[in-house]
RODODREN-713505 format. One record per residue: residue in one letter; x, y, z of N, C-alpha, C in turn. Coordinates in pm, whole numbers, plus 50000, padded with zeros to 5 digits. Example, Ala and Ser with C-alpha at 12.3 -4.5 7.8 and 13.67 -1.06 7.14 Angstrom:
// residues 2
A513194943150780512304955050780513204967050780;S512854977550708513674989450714512905000350787;
This chain:
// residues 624
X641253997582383640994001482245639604007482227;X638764004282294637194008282286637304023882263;X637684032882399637784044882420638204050782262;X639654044582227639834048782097638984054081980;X638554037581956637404041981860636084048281910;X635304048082035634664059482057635154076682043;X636074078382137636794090182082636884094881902;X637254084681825637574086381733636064090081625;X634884081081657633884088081601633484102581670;X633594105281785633244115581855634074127981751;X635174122781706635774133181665635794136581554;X635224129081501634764130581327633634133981304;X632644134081417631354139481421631864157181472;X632724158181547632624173681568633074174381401;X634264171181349635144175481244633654180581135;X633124170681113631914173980993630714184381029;X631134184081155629664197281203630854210481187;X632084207181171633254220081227632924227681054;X632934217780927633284220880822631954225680748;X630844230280871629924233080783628204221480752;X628814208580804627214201180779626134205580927;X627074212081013625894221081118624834227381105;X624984228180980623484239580985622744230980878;X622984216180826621984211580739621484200680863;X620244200680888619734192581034619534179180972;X619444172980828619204162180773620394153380747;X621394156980818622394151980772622864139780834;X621874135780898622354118280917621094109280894;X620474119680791619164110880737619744104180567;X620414094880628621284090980494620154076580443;X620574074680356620054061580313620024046780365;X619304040380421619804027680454620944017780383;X622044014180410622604005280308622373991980250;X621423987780311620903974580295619473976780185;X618523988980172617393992180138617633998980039;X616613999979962616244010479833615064015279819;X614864026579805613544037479834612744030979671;X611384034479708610684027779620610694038879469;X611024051579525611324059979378612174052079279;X613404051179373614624042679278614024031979213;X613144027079262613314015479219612584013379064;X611904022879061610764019478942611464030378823;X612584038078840613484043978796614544037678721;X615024028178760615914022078711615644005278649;X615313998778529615093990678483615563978078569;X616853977878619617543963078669616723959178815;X616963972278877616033974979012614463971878983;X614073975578897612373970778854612493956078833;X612823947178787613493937378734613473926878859;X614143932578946614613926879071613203925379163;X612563935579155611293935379208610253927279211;X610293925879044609183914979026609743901079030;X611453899278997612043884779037611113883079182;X611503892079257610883886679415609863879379430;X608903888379341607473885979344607313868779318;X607873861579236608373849279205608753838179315;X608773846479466609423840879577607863835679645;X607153842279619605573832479587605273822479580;X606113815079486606013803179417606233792679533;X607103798779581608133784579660608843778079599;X608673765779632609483755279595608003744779483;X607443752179466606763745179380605793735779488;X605953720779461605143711479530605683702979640;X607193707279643608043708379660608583704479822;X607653704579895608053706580034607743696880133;X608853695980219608363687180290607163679980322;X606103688780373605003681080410604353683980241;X603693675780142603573676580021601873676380041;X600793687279932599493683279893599053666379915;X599733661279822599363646579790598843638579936;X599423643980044599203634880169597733640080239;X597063650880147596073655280188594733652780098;X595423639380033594633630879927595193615679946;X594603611979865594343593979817595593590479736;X596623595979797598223592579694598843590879787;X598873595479918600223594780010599933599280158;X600803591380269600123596780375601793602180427;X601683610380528602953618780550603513612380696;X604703607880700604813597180793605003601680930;X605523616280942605863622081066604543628581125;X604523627681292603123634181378603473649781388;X602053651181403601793664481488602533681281372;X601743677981298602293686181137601103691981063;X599733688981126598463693281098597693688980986;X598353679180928597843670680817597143660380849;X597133655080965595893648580999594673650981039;X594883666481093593743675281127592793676680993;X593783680780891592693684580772592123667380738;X592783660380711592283641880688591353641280783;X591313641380903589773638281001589313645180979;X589093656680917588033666980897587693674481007;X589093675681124588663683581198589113694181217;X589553706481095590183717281095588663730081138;X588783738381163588173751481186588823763481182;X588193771181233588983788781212589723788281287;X589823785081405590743781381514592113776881517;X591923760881443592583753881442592683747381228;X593603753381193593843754681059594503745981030;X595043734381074595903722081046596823730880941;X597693722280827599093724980765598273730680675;X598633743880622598503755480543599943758380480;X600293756380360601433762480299601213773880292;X602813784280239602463795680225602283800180069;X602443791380002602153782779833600243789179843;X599493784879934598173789079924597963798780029;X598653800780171598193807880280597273822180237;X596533821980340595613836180276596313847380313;X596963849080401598063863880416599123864780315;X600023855280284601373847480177600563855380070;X599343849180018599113855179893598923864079866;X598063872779939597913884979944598873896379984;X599503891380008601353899680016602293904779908;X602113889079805602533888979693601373895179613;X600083894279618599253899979502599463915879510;X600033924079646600173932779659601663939579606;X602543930779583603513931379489603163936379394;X602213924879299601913928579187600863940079133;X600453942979291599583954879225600283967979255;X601253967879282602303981079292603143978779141;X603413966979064604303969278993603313969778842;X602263969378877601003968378782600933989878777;X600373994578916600464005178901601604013478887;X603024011678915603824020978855604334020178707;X604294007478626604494007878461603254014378412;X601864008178467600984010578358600684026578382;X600994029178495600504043778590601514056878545;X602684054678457603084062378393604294071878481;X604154065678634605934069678762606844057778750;X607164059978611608294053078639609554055278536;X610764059078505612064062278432612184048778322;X611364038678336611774031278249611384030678126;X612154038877980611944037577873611824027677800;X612594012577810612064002477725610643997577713;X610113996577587608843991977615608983980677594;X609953970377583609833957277594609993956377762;X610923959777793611073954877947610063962578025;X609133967677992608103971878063606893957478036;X606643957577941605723944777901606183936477906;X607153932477933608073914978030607093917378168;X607973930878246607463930778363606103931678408;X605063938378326603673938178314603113924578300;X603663919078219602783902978128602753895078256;X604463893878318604543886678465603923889678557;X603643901778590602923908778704601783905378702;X600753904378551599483901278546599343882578612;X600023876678536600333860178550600303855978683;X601473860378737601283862478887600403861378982;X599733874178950598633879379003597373871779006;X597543864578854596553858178854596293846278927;X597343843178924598253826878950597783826579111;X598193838579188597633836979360596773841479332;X595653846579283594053848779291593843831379260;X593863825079136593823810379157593943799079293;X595083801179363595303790979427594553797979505;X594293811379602593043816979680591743810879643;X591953807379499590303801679493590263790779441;X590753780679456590633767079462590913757279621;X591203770379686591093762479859590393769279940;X589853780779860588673786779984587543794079923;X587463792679761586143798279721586423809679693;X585213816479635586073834279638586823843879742;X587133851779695588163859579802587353872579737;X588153880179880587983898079809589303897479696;X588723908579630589453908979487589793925179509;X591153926379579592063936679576592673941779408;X592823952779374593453952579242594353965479273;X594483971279384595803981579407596563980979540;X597183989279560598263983479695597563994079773;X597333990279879596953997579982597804008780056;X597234017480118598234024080161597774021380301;X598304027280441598574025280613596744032080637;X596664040080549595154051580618594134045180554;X593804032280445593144028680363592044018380473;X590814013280477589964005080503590193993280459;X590813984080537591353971380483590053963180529;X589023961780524587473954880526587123955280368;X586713941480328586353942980190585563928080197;X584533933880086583463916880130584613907979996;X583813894980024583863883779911583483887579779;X584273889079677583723890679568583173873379570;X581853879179415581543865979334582433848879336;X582193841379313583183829779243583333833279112;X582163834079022582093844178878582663852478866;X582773859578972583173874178943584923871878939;X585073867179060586823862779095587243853178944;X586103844178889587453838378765586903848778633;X586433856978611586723871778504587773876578577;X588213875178714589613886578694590313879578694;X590613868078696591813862278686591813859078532;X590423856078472590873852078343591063865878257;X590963876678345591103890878250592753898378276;X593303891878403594673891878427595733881378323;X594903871778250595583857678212595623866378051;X594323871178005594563876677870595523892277884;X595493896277970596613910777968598113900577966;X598183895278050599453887978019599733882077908;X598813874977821599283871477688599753883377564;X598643890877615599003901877540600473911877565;X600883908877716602163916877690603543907477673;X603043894477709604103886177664604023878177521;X603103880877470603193872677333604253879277203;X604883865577191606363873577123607623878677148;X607323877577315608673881377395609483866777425;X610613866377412611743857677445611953853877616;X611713847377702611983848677832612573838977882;X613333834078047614523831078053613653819978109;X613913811578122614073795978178613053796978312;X611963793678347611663796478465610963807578500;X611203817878391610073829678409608293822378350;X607583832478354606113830578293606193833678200;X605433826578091605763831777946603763829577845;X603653836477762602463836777714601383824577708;X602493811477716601653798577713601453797077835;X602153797177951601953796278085600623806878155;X600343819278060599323825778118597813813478026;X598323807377930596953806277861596903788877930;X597853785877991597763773478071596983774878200;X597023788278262596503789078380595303792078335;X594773802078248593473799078219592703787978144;X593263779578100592683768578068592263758678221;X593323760978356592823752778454591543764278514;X591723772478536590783782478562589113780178523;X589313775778367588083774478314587663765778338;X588553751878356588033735478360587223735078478;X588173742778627587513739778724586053751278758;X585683759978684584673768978649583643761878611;X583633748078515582463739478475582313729778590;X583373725278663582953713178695582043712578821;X581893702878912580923699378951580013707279106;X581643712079157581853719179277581493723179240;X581853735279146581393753879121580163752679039;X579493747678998578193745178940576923740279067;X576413755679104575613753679243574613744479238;X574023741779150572693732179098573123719679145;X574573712979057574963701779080575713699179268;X576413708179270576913711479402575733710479522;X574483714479522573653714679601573193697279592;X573203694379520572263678079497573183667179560;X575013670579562575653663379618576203668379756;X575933677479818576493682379982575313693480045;X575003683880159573793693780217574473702080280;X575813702180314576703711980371576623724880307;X576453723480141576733736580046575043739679998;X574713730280021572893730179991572723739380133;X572823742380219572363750380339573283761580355;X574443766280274575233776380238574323788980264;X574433799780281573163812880270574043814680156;X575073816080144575763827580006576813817479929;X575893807479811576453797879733576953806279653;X576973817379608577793823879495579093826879528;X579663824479643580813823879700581783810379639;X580893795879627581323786579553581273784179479;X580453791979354580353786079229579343797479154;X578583787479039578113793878963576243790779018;X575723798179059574113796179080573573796578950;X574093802278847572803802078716573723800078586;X573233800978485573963801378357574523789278297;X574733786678173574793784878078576003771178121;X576063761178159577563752978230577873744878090;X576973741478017577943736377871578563745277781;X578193763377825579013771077730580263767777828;X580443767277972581673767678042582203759777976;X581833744177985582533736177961583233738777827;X582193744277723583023746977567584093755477583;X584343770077656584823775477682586083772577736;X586263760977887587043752377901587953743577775;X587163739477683587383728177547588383738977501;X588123754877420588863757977357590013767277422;X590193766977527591273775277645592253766677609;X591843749077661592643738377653593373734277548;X592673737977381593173730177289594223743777206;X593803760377323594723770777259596283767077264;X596173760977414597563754677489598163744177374;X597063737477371598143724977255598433729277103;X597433734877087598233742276957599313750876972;X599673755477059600303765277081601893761677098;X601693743377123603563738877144602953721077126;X603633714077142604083701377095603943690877253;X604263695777368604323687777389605913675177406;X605713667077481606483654177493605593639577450;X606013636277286605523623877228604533623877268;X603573631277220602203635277201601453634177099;X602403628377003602053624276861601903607876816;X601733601376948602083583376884600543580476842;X600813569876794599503563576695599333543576788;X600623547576878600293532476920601283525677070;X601123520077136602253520677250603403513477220;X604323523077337605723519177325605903511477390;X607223503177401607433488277449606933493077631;X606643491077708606753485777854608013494777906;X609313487577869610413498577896610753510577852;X610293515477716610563526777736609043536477755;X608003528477779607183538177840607643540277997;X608293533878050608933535878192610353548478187;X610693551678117611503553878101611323568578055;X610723568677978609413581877911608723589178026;X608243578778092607673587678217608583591878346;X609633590078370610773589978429611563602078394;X611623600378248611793615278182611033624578187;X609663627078182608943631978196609253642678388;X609343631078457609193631278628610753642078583;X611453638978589613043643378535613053659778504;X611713663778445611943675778332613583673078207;X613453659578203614803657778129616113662778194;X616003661578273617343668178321618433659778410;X617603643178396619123639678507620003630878385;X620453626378498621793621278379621773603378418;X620583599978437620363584078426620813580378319;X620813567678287620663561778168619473562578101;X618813565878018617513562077983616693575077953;X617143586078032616733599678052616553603777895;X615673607677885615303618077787614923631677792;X616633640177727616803654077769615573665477739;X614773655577664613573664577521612433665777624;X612123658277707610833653077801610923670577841;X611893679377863611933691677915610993700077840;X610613693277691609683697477626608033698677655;X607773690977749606453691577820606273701577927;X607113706577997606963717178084606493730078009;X605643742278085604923749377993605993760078152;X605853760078284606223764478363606503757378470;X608063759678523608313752578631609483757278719;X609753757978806609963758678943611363753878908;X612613763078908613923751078838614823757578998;X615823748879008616723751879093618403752979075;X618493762279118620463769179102621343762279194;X620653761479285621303760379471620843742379449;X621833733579523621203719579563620463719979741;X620763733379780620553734079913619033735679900;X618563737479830617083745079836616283732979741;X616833721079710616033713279659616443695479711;X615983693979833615943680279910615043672079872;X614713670079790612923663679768613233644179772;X614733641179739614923630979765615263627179883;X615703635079996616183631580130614853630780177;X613833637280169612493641380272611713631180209;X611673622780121611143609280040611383600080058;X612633596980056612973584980014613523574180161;X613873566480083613713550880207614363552880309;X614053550480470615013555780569616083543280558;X616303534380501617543524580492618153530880415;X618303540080375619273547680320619413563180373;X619103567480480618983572580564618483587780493;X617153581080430616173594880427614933595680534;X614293605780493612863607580599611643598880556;X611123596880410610143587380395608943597580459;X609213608080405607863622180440606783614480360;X606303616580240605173613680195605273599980114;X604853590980203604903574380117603283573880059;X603613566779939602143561079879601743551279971;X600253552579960599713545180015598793535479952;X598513522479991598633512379925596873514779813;X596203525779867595323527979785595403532779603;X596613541779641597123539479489597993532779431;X598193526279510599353513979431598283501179374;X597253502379453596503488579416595373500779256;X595313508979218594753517279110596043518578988;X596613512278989597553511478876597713498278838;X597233500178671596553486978569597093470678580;X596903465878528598143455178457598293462078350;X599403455078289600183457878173599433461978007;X598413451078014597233449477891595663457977951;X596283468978044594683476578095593623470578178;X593743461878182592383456878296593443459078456;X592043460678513592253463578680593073456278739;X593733456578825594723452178960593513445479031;X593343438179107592083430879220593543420179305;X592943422179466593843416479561592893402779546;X591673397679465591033389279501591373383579383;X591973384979271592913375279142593943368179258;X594063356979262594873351979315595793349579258;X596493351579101597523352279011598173362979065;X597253375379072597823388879096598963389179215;X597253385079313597913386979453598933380579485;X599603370779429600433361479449601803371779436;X601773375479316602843385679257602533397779196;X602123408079336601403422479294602173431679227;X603613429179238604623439979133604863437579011;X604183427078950604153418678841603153423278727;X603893427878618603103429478447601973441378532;X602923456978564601873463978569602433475178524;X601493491878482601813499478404602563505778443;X603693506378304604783512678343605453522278423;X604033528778436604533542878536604993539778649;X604093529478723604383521278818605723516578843;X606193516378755607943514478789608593525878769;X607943533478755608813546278766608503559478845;X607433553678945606603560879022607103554779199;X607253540979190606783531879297607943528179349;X608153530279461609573516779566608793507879618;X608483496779573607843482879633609323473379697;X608323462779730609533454079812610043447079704;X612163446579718612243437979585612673446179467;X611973457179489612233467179352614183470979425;X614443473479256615983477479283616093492079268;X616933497179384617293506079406619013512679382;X619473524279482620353529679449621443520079526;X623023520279505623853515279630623903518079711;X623603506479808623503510179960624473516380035;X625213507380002626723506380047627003520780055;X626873527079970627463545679942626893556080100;X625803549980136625363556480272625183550080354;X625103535780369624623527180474625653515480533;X626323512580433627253504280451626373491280385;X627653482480389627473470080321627093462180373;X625243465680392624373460280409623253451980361;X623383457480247622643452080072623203452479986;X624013442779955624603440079824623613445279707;X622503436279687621693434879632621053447579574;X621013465179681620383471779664618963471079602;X618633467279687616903463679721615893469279782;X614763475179767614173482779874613663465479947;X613413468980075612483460980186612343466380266;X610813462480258609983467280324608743454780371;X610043443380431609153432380496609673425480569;X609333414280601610083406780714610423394080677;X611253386280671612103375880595612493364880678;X612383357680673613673342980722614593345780698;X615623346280829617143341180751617833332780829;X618533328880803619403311480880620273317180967;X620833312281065621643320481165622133308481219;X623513299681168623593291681227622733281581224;X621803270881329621423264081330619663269281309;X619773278781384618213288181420617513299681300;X616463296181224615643306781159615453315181273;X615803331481196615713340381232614243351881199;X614043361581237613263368681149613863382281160;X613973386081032614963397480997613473410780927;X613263420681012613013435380983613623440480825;X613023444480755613653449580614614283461280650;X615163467680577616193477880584615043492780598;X614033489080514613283500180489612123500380548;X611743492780683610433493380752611223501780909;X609853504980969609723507881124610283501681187;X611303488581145611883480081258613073479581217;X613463484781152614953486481051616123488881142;X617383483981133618143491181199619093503281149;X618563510181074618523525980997617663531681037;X617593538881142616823550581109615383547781120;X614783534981175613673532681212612623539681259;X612473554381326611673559881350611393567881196;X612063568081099611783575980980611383566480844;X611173551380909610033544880833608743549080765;X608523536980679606893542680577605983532980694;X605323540480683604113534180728603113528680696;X603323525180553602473521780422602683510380345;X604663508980408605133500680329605683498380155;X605573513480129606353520380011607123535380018;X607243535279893608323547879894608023555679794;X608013570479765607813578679609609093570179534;X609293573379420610093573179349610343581279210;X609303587979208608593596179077609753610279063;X609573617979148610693631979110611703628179208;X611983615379227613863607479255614773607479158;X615703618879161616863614679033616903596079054;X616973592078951617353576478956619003575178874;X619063590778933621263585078886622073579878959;X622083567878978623183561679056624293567279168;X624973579079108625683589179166625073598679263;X624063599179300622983608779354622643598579469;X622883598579551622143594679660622043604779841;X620473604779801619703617879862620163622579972;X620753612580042620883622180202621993624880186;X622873623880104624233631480079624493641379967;X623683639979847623213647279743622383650579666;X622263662079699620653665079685620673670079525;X618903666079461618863667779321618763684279252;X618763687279120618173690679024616723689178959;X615803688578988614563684978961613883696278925;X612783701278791612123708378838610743708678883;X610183718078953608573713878993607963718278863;X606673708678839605823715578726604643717778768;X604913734478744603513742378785601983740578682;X603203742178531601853735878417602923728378335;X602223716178254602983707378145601903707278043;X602013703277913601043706677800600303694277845;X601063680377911600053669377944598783671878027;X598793686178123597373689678192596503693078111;X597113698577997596053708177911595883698477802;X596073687277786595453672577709594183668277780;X594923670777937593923665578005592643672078025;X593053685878033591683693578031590713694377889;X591753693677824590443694377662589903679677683;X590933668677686589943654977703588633656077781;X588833662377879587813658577984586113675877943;X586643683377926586003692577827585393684777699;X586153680277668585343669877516584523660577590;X584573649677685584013642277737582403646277793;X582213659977872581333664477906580623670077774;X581413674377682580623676077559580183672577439;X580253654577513579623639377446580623640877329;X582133648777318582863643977164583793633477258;X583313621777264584103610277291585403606577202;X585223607677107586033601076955587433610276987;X587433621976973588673633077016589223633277163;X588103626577246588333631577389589753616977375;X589213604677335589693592577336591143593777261;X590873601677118591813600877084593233605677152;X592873618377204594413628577309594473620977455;X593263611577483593413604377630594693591177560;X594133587777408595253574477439596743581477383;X597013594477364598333595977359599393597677427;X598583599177536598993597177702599313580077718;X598723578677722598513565477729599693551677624;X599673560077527600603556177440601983554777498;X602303568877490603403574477524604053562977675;X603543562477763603653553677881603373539277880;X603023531877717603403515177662602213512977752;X600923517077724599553513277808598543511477668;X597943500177672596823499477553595893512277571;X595413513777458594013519377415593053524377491;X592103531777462590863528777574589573527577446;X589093523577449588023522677363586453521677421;X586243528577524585143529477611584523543977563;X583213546877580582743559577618581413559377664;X581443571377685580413584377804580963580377946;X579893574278003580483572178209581203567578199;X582003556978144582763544578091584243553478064;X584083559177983585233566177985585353581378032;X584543584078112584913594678161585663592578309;X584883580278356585383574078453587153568678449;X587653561478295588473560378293589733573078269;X588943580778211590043593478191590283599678352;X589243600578414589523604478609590583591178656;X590603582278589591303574478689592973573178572;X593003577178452594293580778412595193595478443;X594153602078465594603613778521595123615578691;X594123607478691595283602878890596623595578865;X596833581278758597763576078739598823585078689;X598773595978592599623607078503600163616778633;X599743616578686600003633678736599693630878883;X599833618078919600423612479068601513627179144;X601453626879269602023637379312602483650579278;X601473659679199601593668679105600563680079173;X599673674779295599233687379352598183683179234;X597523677779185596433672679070595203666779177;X595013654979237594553649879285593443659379395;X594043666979500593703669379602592423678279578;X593093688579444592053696379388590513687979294;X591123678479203590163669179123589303662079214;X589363653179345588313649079401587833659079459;X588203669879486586923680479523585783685379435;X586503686479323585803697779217584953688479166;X585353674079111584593658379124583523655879222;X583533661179270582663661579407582903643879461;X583923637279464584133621579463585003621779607;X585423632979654585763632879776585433616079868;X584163619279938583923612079969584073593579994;X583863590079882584613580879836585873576379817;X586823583379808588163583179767588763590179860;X588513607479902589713610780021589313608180122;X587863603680127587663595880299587783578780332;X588673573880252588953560080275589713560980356;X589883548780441590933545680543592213545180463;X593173544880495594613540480443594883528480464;X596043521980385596563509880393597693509080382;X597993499680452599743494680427599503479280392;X600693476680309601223463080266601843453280369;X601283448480403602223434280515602923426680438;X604083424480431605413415880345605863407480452;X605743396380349606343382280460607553372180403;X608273369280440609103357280287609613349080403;X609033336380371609323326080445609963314080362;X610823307580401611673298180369610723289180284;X611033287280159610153271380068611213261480133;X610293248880118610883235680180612283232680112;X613223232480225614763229280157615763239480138;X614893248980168615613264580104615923273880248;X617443282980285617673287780334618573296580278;X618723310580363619263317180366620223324880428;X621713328680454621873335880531622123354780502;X622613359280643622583377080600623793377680483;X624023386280387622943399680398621703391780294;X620343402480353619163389080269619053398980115;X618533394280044617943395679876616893387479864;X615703397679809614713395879746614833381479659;X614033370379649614643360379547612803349779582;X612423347479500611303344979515611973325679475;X613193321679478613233310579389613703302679573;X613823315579693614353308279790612923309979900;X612483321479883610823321379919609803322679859;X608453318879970607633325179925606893334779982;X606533341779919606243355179963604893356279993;X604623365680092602643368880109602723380680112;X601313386880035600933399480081599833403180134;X599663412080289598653415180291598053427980309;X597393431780243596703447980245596113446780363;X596423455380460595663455180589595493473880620;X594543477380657594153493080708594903491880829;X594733506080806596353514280889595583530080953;X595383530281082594673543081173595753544581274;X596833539881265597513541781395598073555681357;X598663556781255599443573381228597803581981161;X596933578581104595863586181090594893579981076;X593503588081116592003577081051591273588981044;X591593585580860590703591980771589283593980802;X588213609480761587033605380757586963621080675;X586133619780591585803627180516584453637680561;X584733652580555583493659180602583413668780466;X581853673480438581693681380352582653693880345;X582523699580469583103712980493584383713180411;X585293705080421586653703080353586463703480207;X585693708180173585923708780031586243721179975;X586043732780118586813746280096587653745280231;X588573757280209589233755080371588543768680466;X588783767780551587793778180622588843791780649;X588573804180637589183813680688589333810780814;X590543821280864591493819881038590193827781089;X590323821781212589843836681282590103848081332;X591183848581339592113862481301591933872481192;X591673864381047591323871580950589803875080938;X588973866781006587483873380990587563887081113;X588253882381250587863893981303588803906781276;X589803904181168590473918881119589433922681000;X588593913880962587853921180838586203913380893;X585683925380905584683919680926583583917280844;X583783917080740583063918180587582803903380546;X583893896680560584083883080512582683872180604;X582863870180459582283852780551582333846980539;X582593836880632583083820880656582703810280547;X583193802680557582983792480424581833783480506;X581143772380398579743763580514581093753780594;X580093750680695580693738380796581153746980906;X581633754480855582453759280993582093776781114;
């Protein structure tokens, strides 16, 4: 048959040269069928359309991904080796050797996409292009600016200024370009953030696109981190001799000027956002019971969208922009989380440093040295905490549905137990530790579990069905947070207090009635509790300049013990039951999967060396 069909094109190629396409020599310069020439594209509205959807492919998955930010902070350590996340935690990354880089921040990733947007920037505003609507030109403009701005941002919150490209290059062009300013880099992003309001303000847009509040959300984080402590060279020099011996500090910050107009400037970016929408129960005057501040924040984690009991569909009302998903294939966040006794991965477990930073119930501190506490550490604490946390004991999904009927009870454990065996105490491994007989190499190593963006619908269980969740890129609760903390630096305590306790409200947590260090201190440490695994953290102890302290602590895990009270036994399958043991806990440090140490240098990430020696303009960040 081969010959056939060779013959048979052979002969349809004479036939079309017989009838005359012989003498046109272009005639098998046809179009690709898979491709579209860039004329078409800016020609035809749906095709323009499609273009800048792409540009959106930027995003990712939001926060989304396997190896998660948070494990590159004081929230979570990532349980699997050799993934480069311990490189950046010891502080021993260089140009060389770049440990885990998403492509969410990568310096090529972004600049790929910013080059998107500066082609779809120059053919609307540049006047080559067939598309007559002037609404769907200023959809696609407003996004393009947002965008644009959005990866100039994350470029400069992990490596300081960048060169500041604003057209697409062509093959013959000088791709060497120095560092713009830090100053200079947030005027263009905050001059990309006001073109976008201006072409989206008033426009209708679909679920998931960027929309006018989402540009004035990004400049409100833009501005916050413009005042604070990092980018303010004065203050920055007094806390890191690393950036104090910098030759070119204007790369990190601000060397001169005016830092309480920033901060004001910051104040009213922040409070444009809250006027601008409502919010999720942002309006209480006093806290809600315990349960449904658990429940509130659950919704919140949710974007309202699962179908628990308890869910609140409205909580979707706090998202300003977020990351939604069509496909269940493209959103695992509960399989790569959650407990390997139910046969997930247990990627990024909390670590016992923030589990022991979440309140009691009535606001005063957690301490392992209360011996009430320590006795019973899952006991009368803030709500989020139960809707954040898999501790030992805490109830979970049915086991039975993936594991078999192994836990009645559906229980996380994550300890080691007595159980009766016949005549002989036994000691029984929890379902959900390193010694498990599930899946034991995909243990926590911490001795907890996320639970925060876990559908908690019964019907959903992760390694067989994966969620609906969306990521939140901005929620109006950041931009509470940023005017609070903007008011705080600008001694209005009374307002800062008031939008800190509506947070606070909302999640059945008392009051705060502290101010200046007192509560500025406490608003840094509600804002770690709020916005736990949110990609919040990693950036705030930098810009805090508190690094030190906090992302260079050792890690910890929980030691769980339950030993038989006198008279009392048990046999398999075991359940949590404190009336048949008693239980110990002990916080013990944990270097075997990593040991933390904190270096100045990490407070930017360092360019590849690949990219300094393709541009030789650039220069290196300090430390490295």
């Amino acid at each position: 048959m081969r010959p056939i069909y060779r013959n048979t094109y052979l002969y349809a190629l004479t036939l079309l040269t017989t009838v005359g396409l012989s003498c046109k020599k272009d005639f098998l310069a046809v179009e690709p069928p898979n491709q579209i020439s860039a004329g078409l594209v800016w020609q035809d509205p749906a095709l323009a359309q499609g273009f800048v959807t792409e540009i959106y492919n930027g995003l990712g998955v939001g926060g989304f991904n396997e190896q998660m930010l948070s494990s590159l902070s004081d929230e979570s350590m990532f349980t699997h080796p050799n993934r480069g996340i311990d490189l950046v935690n010891a502080g021993t990354i260089n140009p060389s050797t770049l440990g885990w880089v998403d492509d969410t921040y990568g310096y090529n990733p972004m600049y790929n996409r910013i080059r998107s947007c500066n082609i779809t920037i120059e053919r609307l505003e540049g006047g080559d292009n067939g598309i007559a609507d002037q609404t769907i030109k200023d959809r696609l403009l407003g996004e393009a600016y947002f965008l644009r701005g959005y990866f100039y941002q994350q470029l400069l919150r992990y490596y300081g200024s960048v060169p500041l490209i604003a057209k697409s290059y062509a093959l013959n062009d000088d791709f060497a370009a120095k560092r713009a300013t830090y100053e200079e880099c947030v005027a263009f992003i905050l001059a990309d953030c006001e073109k976008s309001i201006g072409y989206l303000t008033g426009l209708t847009m679909d679920k998931g696109r960027t929309t006018a509040i989402a540009a004035m959300a990004l400049k409100s984080r833009v501005l916050l981190y413009a005042a604070s402590d990092l980018h303010d060279i004065p203050t920055a020099k007094s806390k890191s001799s690393v950036i104090a011996g910098f030759a070119n500090p204007e790369f990190l910050g601000y060397v001169s000027g005016d830092r309480l107009a920033r901060w004001t400037a910051a104040q009213a970016a922040a409070k444009a956002v809250l006027d601008a929408g409502a919010g999720y129960k942002l309006n209480l005057s006093a806290p809600v019971t315990p349960e449904q501040g658990r429940l509130n924040y659950k919704s919140l984690a949710m974007g309202g969208g699962s179908k628990a009991p308890g869910i609140d569909a409205s909580a979707a009302s706090d998202l300003i922009l977020a990351r939604y998903f069509n496909d269940r294939s493209d959103m695992r966040y509960g399989r790569a989380n959650g407990p390997n006794g139910y046969h997930n991965w247990a990627g990024n477990t909390p670590i016992g440093l923030l589990v022991d930073d979440y309140e009691m119930i009535d606001g005063t501190s957690f301490s392992w040295t209360n011996p009430v506490q320590k006795a019973a550490p899952y006991q009368n604490r803030d709500p989020r905490f139960y809707a954040s946390i898999l501790y030992d004991g805490a109830g979970w999904k049915p086991r039975n549905k993936v594991s078999g009927n192994v836990d009645p009870a559906n229980q996380i454990q994550t300890g080691e137990y007595d159980l009766q065996e016949g005549s002989n105490v036994t000691i029984m491994k929890g379902l959900d530790t390193r010694g498990s007989s599930i899946e034991n190499w995909n243990g926590s190593w911490t001795g907890y579990y996320t639970q925060k963006f876990i559908d908690p619908d019964p019907n959903l269980i992760e390694a067989s069905n994966p969620q609906f969740v969306p990521w939140p890129f901005f929620r109006y609760t950041e931009a509470v947070f940023n005017f609070v903390e903007a008011s705080i630096e600008l001694g209005q305590d009374a307002q800062a207090r008031e939008w800190l306790n509506r947070i606070r409200f909302r999640s059945g947590m008392p009051a705060i009635t502290t101010s200046g260090i007192a509560l500025r201190d406490a608003y840094r440490h509600e804002r770690r509790i709020e916005m736990v695994y949110e990609e919040q953290r990693y950036h705030d102890a930098r810009r805090w300049m508190i690094a030190p302290e906090t992302l260079g602590r050792k890690t910890s895990y929980i030691k769980i013990t339950g030993k038989f009270k006198p008279g009392k036994t048990l046999s398999a399958p075991y359940h949590y039951d404190p009336e048949i043991y008693n239980y110990t806990y002990a916080p013990t440090v944990e270097t075997a999967q990593e040991n933390r140490k904190w270096e100045d240098k990490i407070y930017f990430r360092p360019f590849s060396r690949d990219e300094i020696n393709r541009n030789n303009q650039l220069i290196q960040n300090p430390g490295y």
